[in-house]
C-alpha positions as CSV (number, residue, x, y, z in Angstrom):
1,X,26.0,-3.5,11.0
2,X,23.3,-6.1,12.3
3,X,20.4,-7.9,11.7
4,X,16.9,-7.3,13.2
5,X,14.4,-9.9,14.0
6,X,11.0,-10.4,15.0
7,X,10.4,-14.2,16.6
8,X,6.8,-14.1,17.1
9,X,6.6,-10.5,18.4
10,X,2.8,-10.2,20.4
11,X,2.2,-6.1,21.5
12,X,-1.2,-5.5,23.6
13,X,-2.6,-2.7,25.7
14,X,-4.5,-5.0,28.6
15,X,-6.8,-6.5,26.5
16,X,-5.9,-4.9,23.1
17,X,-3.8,-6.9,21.1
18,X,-2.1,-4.7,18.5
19,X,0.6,-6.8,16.8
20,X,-0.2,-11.2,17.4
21,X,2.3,-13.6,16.4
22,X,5.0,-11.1,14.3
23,X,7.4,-13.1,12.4
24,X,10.2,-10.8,10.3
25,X,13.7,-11.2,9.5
26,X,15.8,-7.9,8.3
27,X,19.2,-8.4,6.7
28,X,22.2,-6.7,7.4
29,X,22.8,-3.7,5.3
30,X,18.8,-4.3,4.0
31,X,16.5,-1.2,3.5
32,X,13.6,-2.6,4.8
33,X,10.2,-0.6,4.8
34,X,7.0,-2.0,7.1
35,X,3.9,-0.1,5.1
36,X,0.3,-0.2,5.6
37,X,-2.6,1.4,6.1
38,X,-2.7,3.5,9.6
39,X,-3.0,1.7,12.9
40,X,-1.6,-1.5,11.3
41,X,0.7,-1.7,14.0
42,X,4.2,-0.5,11.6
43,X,5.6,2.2,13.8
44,X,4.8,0.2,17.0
45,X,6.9,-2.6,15.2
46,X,10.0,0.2,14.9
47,X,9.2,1.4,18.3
48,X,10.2,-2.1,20.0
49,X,12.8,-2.1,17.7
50,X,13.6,1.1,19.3
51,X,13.0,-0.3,22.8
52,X,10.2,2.7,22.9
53,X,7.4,0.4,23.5
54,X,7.6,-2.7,26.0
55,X,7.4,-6.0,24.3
56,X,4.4,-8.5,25.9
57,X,5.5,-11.7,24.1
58,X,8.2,-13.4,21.7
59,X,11.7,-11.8,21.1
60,X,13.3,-8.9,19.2
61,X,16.8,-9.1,18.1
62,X,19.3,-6.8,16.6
63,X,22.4,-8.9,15.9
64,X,22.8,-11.9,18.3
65,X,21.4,-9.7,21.1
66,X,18.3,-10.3,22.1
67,X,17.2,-6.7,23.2
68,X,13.3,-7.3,24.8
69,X,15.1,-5.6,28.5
70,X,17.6,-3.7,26.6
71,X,17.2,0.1,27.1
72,X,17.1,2.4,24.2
73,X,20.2,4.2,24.7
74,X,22.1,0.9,24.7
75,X,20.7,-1.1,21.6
76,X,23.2,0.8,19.2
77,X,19.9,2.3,16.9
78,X,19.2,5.8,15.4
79,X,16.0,6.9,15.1
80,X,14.5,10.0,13.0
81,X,10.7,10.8,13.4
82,X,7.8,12.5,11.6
83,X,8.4,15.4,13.7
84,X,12.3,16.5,13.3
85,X,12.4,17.0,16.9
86,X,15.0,19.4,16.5
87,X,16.2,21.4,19.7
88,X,14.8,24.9,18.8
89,X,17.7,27.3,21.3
90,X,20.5,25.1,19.5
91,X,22.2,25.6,16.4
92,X,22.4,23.1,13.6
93,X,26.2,22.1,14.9
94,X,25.2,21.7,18.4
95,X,21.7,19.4,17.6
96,X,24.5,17.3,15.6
97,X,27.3,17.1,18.9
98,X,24.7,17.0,21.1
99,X,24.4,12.9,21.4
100,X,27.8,12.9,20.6
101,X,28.8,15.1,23.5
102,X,26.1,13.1,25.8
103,X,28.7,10.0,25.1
104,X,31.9,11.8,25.8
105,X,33.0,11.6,22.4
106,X,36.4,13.2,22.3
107,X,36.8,16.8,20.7
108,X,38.3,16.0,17.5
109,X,35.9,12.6,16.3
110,X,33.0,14.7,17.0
111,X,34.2,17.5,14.8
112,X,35.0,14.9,12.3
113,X,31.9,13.4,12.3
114,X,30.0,16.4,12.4
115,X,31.5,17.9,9.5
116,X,30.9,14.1,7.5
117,X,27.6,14.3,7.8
118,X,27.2,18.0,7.1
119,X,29.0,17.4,3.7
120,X,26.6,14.2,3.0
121,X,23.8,16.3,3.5
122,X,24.9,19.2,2.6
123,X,24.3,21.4,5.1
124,X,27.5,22.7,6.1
125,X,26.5,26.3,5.4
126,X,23.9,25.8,8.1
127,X,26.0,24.5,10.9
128,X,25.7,28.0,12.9
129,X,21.8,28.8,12.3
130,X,18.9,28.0,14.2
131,X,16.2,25.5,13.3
132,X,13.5,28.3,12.9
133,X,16.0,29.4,9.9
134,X,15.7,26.6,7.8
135,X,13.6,25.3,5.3
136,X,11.4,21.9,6.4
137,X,13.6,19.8,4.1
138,X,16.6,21.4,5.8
139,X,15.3,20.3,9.1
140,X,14.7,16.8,7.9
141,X,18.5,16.8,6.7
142,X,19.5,18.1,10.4
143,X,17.3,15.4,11.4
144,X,19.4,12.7,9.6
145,X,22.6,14.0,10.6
146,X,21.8,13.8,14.0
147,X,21.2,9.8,13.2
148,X,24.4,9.6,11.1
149,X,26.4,11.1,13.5
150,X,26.3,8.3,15.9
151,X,27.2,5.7,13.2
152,X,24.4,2.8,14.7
153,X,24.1,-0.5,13.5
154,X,20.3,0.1,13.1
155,X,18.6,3.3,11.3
156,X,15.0,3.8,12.1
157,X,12.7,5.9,10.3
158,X,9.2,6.6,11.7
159,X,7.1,8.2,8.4
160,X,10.0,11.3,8.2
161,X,9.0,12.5,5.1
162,X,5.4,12.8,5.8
163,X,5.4,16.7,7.0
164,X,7.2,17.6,3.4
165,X,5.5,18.6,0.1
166,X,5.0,16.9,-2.7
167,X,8.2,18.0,-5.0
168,X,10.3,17.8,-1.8
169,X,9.0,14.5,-0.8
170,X,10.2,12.7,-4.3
171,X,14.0,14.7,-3.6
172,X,14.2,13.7,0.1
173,X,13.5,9.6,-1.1
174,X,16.2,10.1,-2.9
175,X,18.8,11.5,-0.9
176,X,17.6,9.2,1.5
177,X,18.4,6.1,-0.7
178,X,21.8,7.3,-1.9
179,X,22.7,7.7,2.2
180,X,21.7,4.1,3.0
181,X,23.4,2.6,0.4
182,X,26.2,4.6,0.8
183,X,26.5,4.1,4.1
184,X,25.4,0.2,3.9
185,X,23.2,0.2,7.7
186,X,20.4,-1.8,8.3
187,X,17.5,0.3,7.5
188,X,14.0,0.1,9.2
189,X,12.0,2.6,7.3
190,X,8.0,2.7,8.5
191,X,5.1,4.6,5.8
192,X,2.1,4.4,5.0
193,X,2.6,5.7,1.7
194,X,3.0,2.4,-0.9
195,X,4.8,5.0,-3.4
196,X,8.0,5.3,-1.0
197,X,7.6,1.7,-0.1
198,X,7.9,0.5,-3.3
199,X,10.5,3.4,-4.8
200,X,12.9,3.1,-1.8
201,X,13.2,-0.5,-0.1
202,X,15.0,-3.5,-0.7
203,X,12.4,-5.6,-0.1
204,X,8.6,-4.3,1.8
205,X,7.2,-5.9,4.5
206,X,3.2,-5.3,4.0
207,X,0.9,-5.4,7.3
208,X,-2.4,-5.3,8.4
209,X,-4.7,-4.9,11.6
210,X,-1.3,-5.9,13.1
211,X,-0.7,-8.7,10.8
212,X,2.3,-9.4,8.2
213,X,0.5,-9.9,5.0
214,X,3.4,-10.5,2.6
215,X,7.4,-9.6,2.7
216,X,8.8,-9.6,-0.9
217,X,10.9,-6.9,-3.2
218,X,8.6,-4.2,-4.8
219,X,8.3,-6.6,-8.0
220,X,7.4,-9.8,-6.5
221,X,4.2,-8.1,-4.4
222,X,3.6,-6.3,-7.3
223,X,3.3,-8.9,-9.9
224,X,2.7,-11.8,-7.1
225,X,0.0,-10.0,-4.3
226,X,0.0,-13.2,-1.9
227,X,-4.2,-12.1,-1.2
228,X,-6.8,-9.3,-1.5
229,X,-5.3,-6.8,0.7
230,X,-1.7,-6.4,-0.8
231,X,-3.0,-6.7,-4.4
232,X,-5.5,-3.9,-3.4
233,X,-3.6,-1.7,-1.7
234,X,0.1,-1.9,-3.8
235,X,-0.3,-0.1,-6.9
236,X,-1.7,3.1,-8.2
237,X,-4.5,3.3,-9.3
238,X,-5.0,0.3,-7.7
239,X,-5.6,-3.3,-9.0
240,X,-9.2,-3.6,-10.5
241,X,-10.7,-6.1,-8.4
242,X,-13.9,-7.9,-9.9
243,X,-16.3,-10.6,-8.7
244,X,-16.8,-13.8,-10.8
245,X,-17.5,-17.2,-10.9
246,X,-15.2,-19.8,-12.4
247,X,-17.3,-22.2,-14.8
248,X,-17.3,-24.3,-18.2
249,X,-13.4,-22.9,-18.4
250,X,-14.7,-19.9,-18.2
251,X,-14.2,-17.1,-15.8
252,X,-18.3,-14.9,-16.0
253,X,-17.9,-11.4,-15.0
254,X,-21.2,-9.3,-14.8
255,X,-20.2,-7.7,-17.8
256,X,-17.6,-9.9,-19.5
257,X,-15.9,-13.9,-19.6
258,X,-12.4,-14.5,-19.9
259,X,-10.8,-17.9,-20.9
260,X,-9.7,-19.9,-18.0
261,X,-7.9,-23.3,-18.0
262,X,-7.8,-24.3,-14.6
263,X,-10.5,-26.2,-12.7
264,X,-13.2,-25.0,-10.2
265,X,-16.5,-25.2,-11.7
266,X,-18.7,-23.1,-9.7
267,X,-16.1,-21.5,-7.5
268,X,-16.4,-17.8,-6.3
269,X,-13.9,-16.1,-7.3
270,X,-12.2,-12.0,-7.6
271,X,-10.5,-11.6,-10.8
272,X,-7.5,-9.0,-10.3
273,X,-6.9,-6.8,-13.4
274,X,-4.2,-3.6,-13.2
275,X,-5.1,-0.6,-14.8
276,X,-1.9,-0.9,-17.1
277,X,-2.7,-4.7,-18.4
278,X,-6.0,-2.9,-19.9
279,X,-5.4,-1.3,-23.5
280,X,-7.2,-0.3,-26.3
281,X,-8.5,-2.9,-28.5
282,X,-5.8,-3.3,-31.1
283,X,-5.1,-6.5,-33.1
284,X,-2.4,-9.9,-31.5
285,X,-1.1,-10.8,-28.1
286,X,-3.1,-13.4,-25.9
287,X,-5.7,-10.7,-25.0
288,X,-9.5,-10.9,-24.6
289,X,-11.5,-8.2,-25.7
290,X,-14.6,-6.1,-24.0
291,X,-16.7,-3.0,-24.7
292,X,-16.9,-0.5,-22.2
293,X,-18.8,2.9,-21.6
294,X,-16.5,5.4,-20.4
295,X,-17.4,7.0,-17.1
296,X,-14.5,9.3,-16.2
297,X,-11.3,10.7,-17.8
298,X,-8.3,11.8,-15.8
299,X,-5.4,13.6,-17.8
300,X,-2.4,13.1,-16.1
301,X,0.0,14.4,-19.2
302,X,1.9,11.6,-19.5
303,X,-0.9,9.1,-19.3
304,X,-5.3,8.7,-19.3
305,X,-6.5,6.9,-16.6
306,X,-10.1,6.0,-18.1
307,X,-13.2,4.7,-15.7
308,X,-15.2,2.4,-18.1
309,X,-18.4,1.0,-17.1
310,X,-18.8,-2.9,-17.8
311,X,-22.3,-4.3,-17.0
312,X,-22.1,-3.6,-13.1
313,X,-18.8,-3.3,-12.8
314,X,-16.1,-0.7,-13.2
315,X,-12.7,-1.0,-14.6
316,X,-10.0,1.8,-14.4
317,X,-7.3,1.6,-17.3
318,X,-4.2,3.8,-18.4
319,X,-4.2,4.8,-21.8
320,X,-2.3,6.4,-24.7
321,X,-2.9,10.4,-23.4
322,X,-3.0,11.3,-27.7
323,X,-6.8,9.0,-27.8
324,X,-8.1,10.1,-24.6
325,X,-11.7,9.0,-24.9
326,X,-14.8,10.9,-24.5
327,X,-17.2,10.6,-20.9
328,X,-20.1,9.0,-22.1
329,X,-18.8,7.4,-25.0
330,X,-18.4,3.6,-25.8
331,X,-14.4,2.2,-26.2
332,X,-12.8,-1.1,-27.2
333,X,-10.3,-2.3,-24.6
334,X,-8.3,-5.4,-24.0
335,X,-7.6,-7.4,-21.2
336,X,-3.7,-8.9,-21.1
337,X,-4.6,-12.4,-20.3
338,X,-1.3,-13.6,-18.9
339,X,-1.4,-10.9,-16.2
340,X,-4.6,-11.3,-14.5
341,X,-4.9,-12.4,-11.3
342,X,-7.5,-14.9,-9.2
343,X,-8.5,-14.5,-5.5
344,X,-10.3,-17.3,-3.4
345,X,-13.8,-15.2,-2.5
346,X,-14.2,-16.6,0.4
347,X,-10.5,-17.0,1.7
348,X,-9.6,-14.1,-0.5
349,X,-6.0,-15.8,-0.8
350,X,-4.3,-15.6,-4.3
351,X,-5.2,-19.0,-6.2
């Protein structure tokens, strides 16, 4: 087991600076998942953990190593990809010894471990076919197995559920959460997708244009975005995001004022409103109310998510699925006051 850390991390390409000044420390045993848009610089990040990409300035870590000269083979990691990178003319028991065998491991551990992580995954019935047999989730599981196998200090993940549907992506998060906390190693887990982020890590590391943005647990960057950009991009839908001005205690929308307290007479600001702190107008609760035209229904069975139209703005709410409104027509909705948020418009930093 180890830590992993980033001491101002720097990653260019000659004059291309990818990753500047990266700051992050992982805990042992933590499930960590970098996310972000693509070509935020998250799987280069993974890749100098991995010793895959060259490191031009600062200092990766994984324990009390320093590891910047450290080749791959010897930093004690295991790495699965986006592609399963399977050997195609070996069978699923000899893509698992293979590493193993590369390391002399003597005959009976590597049968041992071999046949641990084939009941973990459950794939022993597997063990003697051929990649081009299997399903793509029982590739992925191959895929993992070969990481278990070598019992590392460090598993990396490079956006491995990416080339699996939809059902099988939800089964594979998982499976793939049970394993790590089963098997308590440090987890580096890279996506783009803010859905696994948030359903599978301890706490998510959030970057941008090569940039950390925030590092939190799912609930902290979701009720506390530190600026635009994280409140923007966790959530779905995503956070309504609405120009305004702060003034008289006020806070003046194009289309409606809410009550503020706080000072700043004048000030630009962009009010933050989640689809799911918008309801129906009912009656209680510290709530400001606001009349909306509705512009687009989506059904999703257990919820509406309603596109209402207020003065030149538009605000996206989830609603009871039984009073799904009609397109065109006007609805009462209510703002949760205690759950908005305010972003500088100019700094764009959470006030």
């Amino acid at each position: 087991m180890a830590e992993v850390t980033f001491d101002h991390v720097k990653k260019s390409y000659g004059p291309v600076t990818v990753i500047e000044d990266f700051s992050l420390a992982i805990r042992d045993q933590e499930f960590m998942v970098l996310v972000g848009p693509s070509g935020c610089g998250k799987s280069t990040a993974l890749r100098m953990i991995a010793g895959l990409e060259e490191i031009t300035g600062g200092k990766v870590s994984i324990g009390d190593r320093v590891v910047n000269d450290v080749p791959p083979k010897d930093r004690d990691i295991a790495m699965v990809f986006q592609s399963y990178a399977l050997y195609p003319h070996m069978s699923v028991r000899e893509n698992l010894e293979f590493a193993l065998k590369i390391r002399k491991t003597p005959k009976d551990e590597l049968d041992r471990r071999v046949r641990e992580a084939a009941d973990i995954l459950g794939i022993t019935e597997y063990l003697d076919r051929k990649p081009k047999q299997l399903s793509g989730g029982q590739r992925q599981r191959v895929a993992l197995g070969r990481a278990i196998v070598r019992k590392p200090s460090v598993f990396l993940f490079d956006e491995p559920l990416s080339n699996l549907d939809a059902k099988l992506r939800v089964q594979m998060r998982a499976e793939i959460t049970k394993l790590q906390k089963g098997l308590k190693t440090t987890t580096v887990y890279v996506t783009h997708d803010q859905i696994e982020a948030m359903t599978m890590g301890h706490r998510i590391a959030i970057m941008k244009a090569g940039q950390l943005q925030q590092v939190g647990t799912p609930l902290e960057v979701y009720e506390r975005p530190a600026n635009l950009f994280v409140a923007g991009f966790i959530g779905t839908p995503p956070m309504n995001l609405v120009p305004a001005t702060l003034t008289g205690g006020r806070i003046v929308a194009s289309g409606f004022e809410l009550p503020w307290a706080g000072a700043g007479d004048g000030r630009k600001v962009i009010v933050g409103i989640r689809p799911e702190n918008i309801r129906e107008a009912a009656r209680g609760g510290e709530t400001a109310r606001i009349n909306a035209k509705v512009d687009f229904v989506e059904p999703l069975g257990h919820e509406v998510i309603v596109h209402g139209r207020i003065g030149d703005d538009v605000l996206v709410a989830k609603l009871d699925p039984h009073r799904a409104p009609e397109m065109g027509s006007d609805i009462g909705l209510e703002i949760e006051l205690n759950a908005i948020h305010i972003f500088d418009a100019a700094t764009e930093q959470r006030l």
